[in-house]
N, C-alpha and C positions, 0 to 999 in steps of 0.2 A: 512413510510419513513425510511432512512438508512442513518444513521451519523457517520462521525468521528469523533473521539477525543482524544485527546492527553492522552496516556498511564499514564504519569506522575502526571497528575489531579486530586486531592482529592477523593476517589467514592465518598464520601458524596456532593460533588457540582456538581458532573456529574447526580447523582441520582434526586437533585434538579432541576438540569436545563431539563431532560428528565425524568420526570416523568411516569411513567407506562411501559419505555422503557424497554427493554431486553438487558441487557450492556452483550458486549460479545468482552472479550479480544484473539484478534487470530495475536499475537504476538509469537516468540518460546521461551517467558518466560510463556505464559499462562500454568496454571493448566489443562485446559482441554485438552485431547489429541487432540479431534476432531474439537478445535479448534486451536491447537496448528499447525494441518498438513497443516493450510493455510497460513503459515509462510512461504518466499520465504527460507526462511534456515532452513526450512522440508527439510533432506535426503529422499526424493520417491525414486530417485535414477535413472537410464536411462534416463535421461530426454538428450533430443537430441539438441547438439548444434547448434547454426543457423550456416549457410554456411560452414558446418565442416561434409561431409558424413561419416559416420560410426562411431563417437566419441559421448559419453552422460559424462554427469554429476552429480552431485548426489543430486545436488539440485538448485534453480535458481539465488541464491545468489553466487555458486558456479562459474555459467555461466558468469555469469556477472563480477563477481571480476577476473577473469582466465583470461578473453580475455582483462584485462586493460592494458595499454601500458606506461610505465613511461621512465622518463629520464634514469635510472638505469637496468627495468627489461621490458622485454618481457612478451607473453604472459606463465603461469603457468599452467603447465599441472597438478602438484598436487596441486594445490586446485580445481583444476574438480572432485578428487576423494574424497573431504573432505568430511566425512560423520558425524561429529561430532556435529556440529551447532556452531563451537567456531572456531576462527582464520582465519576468511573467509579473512576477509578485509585487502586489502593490499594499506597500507597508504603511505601519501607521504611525511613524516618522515624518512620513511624505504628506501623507492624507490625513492624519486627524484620528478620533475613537473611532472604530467600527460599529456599526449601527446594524448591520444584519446580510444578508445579499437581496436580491430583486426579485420577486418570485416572478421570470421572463421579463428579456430587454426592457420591454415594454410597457411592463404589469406597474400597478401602485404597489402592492403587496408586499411587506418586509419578511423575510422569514429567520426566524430565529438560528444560529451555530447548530443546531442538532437534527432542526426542521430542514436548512437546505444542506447536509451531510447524508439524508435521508434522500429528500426531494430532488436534488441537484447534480451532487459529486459520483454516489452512488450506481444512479441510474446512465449517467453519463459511463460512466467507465467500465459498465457491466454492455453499454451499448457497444462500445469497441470493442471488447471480448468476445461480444455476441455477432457482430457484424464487418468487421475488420477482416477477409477471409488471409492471410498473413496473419496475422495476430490469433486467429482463433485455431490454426494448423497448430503455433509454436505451443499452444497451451495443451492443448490436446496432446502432444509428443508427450510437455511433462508430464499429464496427468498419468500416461501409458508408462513413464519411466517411473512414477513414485510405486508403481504397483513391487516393483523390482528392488528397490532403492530410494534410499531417502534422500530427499531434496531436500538443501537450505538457499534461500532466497536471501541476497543481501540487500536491504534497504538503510536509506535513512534514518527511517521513523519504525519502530518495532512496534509499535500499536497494533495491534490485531484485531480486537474486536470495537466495532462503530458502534456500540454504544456510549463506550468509553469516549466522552467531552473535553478531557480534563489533558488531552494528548492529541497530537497530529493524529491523523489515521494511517495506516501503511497501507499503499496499496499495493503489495507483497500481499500482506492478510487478505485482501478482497481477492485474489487470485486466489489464494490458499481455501478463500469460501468457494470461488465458485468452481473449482476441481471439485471440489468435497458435495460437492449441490446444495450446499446450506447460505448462498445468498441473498441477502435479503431481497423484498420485494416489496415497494411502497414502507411507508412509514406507522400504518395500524399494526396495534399489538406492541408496537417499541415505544421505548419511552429513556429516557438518560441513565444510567446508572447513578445510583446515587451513592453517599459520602460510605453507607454500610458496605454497599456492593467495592467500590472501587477499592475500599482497606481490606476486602478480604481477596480480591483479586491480585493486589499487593502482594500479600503473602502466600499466596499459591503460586504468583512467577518466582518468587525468590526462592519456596520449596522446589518447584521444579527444574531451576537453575541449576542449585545445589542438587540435586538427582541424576541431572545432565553430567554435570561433573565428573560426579563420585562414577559414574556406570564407565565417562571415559577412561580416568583415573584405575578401574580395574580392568578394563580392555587392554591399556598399556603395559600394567604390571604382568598381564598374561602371554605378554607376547612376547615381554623380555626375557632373551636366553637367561637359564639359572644357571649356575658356578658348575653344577654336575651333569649340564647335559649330555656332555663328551663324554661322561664316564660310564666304561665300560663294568 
């Protein structure tokens, strides 16, 4: 199996709750390079913008922050070429409300938080998965090692499923889809989760939390010598 978890998190209670796992941080503060490059703010660099012929960016954080549309700023054509990993983000401190992203460079079209999550972020990052040959080796390794072992992914954002609006997305999760082959493709047939869906998805992580726990919680107590082991 293949888990998220929040970056932030003790390892020692991460280690606890997934025992035997293979904790592997592929955030771009990770140590490891090769996990480092499945970071959406990995510079791979050409990555090609949706509905924008002939233009790439250097990475899909880049894609994504470039094409946002505020009260104050248009779309940003340099931060399409930011290759740094630092300054991507363009807040709305800086810029004003948020108005939608650009449906391409060039396009009039605004698209809604869910429509370019869909249209945009999505397809962006499943391109580098799919075409990255470095990136598409490391993924494949893990998918080969979940079959043996379970994998926790540390991110930032634990969001999982891109429905869900109401949260950053993890793009941990969109890895965790596309091992599993359940990636989306286009945006027919989806649609937002709404206030029902999201409260009961609520309560299903925090049953499953708790589930997580208690399983670790007996795993430990099993493996603590008892008072009589010794006794003959």
């Amino acid at each position: 199996m293949i888990y998220v978890v929040n970056k932030k998190r003790k390892l020692e209670k991460v280690k606890e709750e997934y025992p035997n796992a293979a904790i592997l941080d592929i955030t771009s503060t990770s140590n490891l390079r090769y996990a480092q490059i499945l970071s959406p703010f990995y510079p791979h660099k050409n990555i090609p913008i949706p509905f924008t012929d002939g233009l790439t960016a250097t990475c899909v954080e880049a894609v994504w922050q470039g094409l946002k549309v505020f009260e104050n700023a248009d779309v940003d054509f340099a931060t399409f070429r930011n290759d740094t990993m630092r300054d991507l983000k363009r807040t709305v401190r800086k810029y004003g409300i948020p108005k939608g992203h650009r449906k391409g460079a060039y396009g009039k079209e605004l698209l809604n938080y869910f429509e370019a999550r869909m249209l945009i972020y999505l397809p962006t990052y499943k391109w580098v998965l799919d075409n990255v040959p470095e990136v598409h080796h490391v993924v494949e390794r893990i998918k080969e090692q979940s079959k043996i072992q379970d994998i926790v992914f540390l991110d930032y954002n634990t969001n999982i499923d891109f429905r869900d609006v109401s949260k950053p997305l993890s793009h941990a999760g969109l890895v965790k889809l596309y091992i599993e082959g359940k990636y989306p493709e286009g945006i027919e047939g989806y649609s937002p989760m709404s206030r029902e869906e999201l409260e009961k998805k609520h309560i299903r992580d925090k049953e499953q939390k708790k589930k997580t726990r208690k399983k670790a919680k007996e795993k430990k107590l099993a493996e603590e010598p008892s008072l009589f082991d010794n006794q003959k």
